[in-house]
C-alpha positions as CSV (number, residue, x, y, z in Angstrom):
1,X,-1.5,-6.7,7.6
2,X,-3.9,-8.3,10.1
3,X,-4.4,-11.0,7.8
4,X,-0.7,-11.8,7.6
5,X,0.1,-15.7,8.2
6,X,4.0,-16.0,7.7
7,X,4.7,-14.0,10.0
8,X,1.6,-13.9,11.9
9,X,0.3,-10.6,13.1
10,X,0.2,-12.3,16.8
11,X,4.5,-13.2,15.6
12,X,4.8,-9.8,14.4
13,X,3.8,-8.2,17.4
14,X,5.5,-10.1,20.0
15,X,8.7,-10.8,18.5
16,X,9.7,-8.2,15.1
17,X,8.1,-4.5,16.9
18,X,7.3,-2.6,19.6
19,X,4.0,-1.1,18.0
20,X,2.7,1.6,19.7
21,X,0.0,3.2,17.6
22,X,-2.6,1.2,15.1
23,X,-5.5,2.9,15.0
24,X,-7.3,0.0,13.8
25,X,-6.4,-2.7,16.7
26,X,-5.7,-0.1,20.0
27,X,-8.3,1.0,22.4
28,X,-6.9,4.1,22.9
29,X,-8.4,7.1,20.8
30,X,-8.9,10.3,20.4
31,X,-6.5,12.5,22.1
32,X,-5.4,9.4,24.0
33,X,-4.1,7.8,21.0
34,X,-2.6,11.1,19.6
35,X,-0.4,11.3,23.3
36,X,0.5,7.8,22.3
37,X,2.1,9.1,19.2
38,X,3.6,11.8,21.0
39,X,5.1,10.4,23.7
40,X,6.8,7.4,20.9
41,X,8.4,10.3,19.2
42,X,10.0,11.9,22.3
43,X,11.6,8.4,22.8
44,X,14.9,7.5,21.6
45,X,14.5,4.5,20.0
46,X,14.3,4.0,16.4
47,X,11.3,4.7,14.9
48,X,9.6,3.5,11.7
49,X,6.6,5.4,10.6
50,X,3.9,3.5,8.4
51,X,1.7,5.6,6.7
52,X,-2.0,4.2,5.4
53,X,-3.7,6.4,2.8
54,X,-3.4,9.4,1.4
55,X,-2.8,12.8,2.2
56,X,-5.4,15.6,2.1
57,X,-4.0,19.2,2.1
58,X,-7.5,20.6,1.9
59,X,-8.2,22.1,5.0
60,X,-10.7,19.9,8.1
61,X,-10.3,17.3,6.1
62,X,-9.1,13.9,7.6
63,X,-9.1,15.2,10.9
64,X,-7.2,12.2,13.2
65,X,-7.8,13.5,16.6
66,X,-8.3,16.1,18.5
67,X,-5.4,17.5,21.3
68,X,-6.4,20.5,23.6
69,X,-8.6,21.9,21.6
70,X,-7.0,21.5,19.0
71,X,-8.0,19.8,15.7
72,X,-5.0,17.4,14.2
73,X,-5.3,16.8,10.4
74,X,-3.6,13.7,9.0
75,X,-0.9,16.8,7.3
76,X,-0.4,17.8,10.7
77,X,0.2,14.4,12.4
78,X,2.5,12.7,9.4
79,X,4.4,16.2,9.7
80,X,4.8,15.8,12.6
81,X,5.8,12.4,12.8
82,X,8.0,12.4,9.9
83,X,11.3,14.2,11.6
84,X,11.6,11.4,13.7
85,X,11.1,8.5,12.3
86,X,14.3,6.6,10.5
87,X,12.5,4.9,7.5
88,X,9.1,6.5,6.6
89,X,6.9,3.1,4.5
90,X,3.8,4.7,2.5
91,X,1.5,0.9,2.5
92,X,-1.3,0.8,0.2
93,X,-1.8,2.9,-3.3
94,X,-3.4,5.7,-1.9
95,X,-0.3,6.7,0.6
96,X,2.2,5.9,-2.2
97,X,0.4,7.5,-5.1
98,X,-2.6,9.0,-4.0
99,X,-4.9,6.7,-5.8
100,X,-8.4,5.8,-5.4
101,X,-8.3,9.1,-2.2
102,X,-6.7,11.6,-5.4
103,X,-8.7,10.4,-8.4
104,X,-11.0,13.0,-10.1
105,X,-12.5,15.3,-8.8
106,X,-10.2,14.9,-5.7
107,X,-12.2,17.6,-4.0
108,X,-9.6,17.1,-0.9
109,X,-6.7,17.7,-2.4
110,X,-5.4,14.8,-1.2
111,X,-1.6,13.8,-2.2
112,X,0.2,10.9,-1.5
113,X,2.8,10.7,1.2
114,X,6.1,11.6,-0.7
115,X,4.1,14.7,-1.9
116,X,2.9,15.7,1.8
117,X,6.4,15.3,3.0
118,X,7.8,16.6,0.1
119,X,11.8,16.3,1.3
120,X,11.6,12.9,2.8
121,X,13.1,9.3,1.3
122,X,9.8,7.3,1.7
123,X,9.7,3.6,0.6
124,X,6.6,2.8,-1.2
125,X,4.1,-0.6,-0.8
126,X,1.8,0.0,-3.4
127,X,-1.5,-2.3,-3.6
128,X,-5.3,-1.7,-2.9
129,X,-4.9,-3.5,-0.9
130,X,-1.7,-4.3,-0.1
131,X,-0.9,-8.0,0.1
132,X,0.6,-8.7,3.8
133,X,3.6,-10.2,2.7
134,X,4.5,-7.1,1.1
135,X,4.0,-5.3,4.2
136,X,5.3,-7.4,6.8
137,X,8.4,-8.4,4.3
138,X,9.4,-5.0,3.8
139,X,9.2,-4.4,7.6
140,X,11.1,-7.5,8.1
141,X,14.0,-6.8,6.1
142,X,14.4,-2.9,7.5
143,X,14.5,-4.5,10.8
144,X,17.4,-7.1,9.9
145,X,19.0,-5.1,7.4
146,X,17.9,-1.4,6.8
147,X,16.5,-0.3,3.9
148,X,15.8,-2.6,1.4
149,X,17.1,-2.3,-2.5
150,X,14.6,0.1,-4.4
151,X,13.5,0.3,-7.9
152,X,12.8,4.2,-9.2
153,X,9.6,4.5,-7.6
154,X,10.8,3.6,-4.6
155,X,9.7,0.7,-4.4
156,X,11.5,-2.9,-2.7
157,X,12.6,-4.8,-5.9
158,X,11.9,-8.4,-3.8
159,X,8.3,-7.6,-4.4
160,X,7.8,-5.2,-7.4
161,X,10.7,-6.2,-10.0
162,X,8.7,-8.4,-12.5
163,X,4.8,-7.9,-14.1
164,X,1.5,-9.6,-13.5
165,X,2.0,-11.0,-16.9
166,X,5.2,-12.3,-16.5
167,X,4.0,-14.8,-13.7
168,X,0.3,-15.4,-15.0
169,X,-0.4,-19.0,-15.4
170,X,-2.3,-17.8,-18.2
171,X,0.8,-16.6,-19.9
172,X,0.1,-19.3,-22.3
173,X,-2.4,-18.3,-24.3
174,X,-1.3,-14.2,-24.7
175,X,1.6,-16.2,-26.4
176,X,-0.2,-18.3,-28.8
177,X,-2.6,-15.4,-29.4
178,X,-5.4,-17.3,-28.1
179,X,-8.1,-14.8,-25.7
180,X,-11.2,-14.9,-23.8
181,X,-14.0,-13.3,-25.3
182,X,-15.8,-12.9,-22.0
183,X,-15.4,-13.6,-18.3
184,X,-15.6,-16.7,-17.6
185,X,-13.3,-18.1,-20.1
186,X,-9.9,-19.5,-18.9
187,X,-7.7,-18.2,-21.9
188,X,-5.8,-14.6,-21.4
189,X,-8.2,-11.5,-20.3
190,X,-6.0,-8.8,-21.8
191,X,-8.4,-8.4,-24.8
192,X,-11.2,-7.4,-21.9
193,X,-8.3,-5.2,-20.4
194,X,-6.3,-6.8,-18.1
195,X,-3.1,-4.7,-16.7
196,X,-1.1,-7.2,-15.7
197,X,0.9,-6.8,-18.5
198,X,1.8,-2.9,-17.4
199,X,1.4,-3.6,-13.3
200,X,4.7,-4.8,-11.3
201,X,3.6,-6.8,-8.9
202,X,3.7,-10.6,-7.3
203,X,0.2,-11.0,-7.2
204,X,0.4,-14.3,-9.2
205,X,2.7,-15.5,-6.6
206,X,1.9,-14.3,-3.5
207,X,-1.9,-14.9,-3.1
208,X,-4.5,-13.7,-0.1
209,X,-5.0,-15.7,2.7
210,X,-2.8,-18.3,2.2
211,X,-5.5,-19.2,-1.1
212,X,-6.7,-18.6,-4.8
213,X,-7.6,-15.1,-3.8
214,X,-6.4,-13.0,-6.8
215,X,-8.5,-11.2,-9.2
216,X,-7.5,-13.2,-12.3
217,X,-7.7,-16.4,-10.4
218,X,-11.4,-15.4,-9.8
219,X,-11.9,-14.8,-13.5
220,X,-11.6,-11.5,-13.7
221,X,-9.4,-8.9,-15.2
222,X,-6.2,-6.9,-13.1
223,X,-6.9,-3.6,-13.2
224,X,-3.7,-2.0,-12.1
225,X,-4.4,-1.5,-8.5
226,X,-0.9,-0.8,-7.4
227,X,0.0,1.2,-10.4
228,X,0.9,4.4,-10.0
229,X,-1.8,5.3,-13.0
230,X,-4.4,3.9,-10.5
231,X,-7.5,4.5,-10.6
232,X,-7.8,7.3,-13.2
233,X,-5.4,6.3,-15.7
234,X,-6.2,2.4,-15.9
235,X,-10.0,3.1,-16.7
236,X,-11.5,1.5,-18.4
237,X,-11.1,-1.4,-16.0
238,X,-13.2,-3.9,-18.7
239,X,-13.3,-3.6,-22.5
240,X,-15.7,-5.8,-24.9
């Protein structure tokens, strides 16, 4: 989200929010940050709770701070959280899914948010990562409009309606059968197992900083990184 460029994260601070916790831009931490999150949910104000990662149920694991004594586990603080927030957004694959944090052997148990919260409407913003204008759209449209249209998973249709595969300017060649044989080649990958064709997202569109940062744009397959599947059920990421 830091990375963001239309909006700015400098715009999106002054002018769209009134962020009080970040973990990874406040000085505050410890059980100074964890007051900060305490006293923004004793407020009145309408709160929207982003969640990063997933969820481990595993006991002293993902311990986020410590409060008078006592240890706060990222279960504890999103449950905590939760009640009071309006709209609840789970950004990146491993808070919507679980992903990369959940894949085998998972030895923390972790779950993604949905799961942790279990009776709570969360909107999802898959990716690993995900693109900033994901984010920072999503947030944008809750703030002028409220929740934003949602596909089955939960996800805003503005950014997850279509496939990889139907954008790819290498859409081409899967149609005249015509495939690269290795990487390096400029025809379609999806015979060294690209997902675009099973992965709903607007990667081909919206790029990373503002370039030609995408993986098939760097000549190299999609494999499914904001799939719910991800990472266990897209392997093998490359087939020969």
């Amino acid at each position: 989200m830091m990375n963001g460029e239309d909006p700015s994260i400098i715009y999106f601070l002054q002018n769209m929010v009134n962020l009080t916790y970040y973990s990874s831009m406040m000085t505050a931490q410890g059980e100074e940050a964890y007051e900060q999150i305490l006293k923004t949910i004793s407020s009145e104000e309408e709160l929207i709770f982003i969640v990063s990662g997933a969820i481990p149920l595993k006991e002293k694991c993902a311990i986020v701070a410590k409060y008078k004594g006592e240890e706060i586990s990222a279960l504890k603080a999103v449950k905590t959280i939760a009640p009071k927030a309006k709209y609840i957004v789970a950004v990146g694959t491993c808070a919507c899914y679980g992903g990369p944090t959940a894949a085998r052997p998972n030895v923390s148990q972790a779950v993604d948010v949905s799961k942790a919260l279990q009776d709570k409407k969360v909107i999802r913003v898959p990716g690993c990562p995900a693109n900033p204008i994901w984010v920072l759209g999503t947030i944008g449209y809750i703030i002028s409009f409220g929740r934003p249209v949602l596909d089955s998973q939960q996800r805003p249709v503005a950014f997850y309606a279509s496939t990889i595969h139907d954008n790819c300017p290498r859409r081409k060649y899967f149609d005249n059968e015509i495939f690269a044989t290795k990487f390096g080649d400029k025809e379609c990958m999806f015979k060294l197992g690209c997902r675009g064709p099973i992965t709903k997202t607007k990667c081909p569109l919206n790029r990373w900083n503002q370039s030609d940062n995408w993986p098939i744009g760097d000549n190299t397959t999609c494999i499914g990184c904001a799939s719910k599947e991800f990472p266990d059920g897209m392997e093998p990421f490359v087939r020969y």
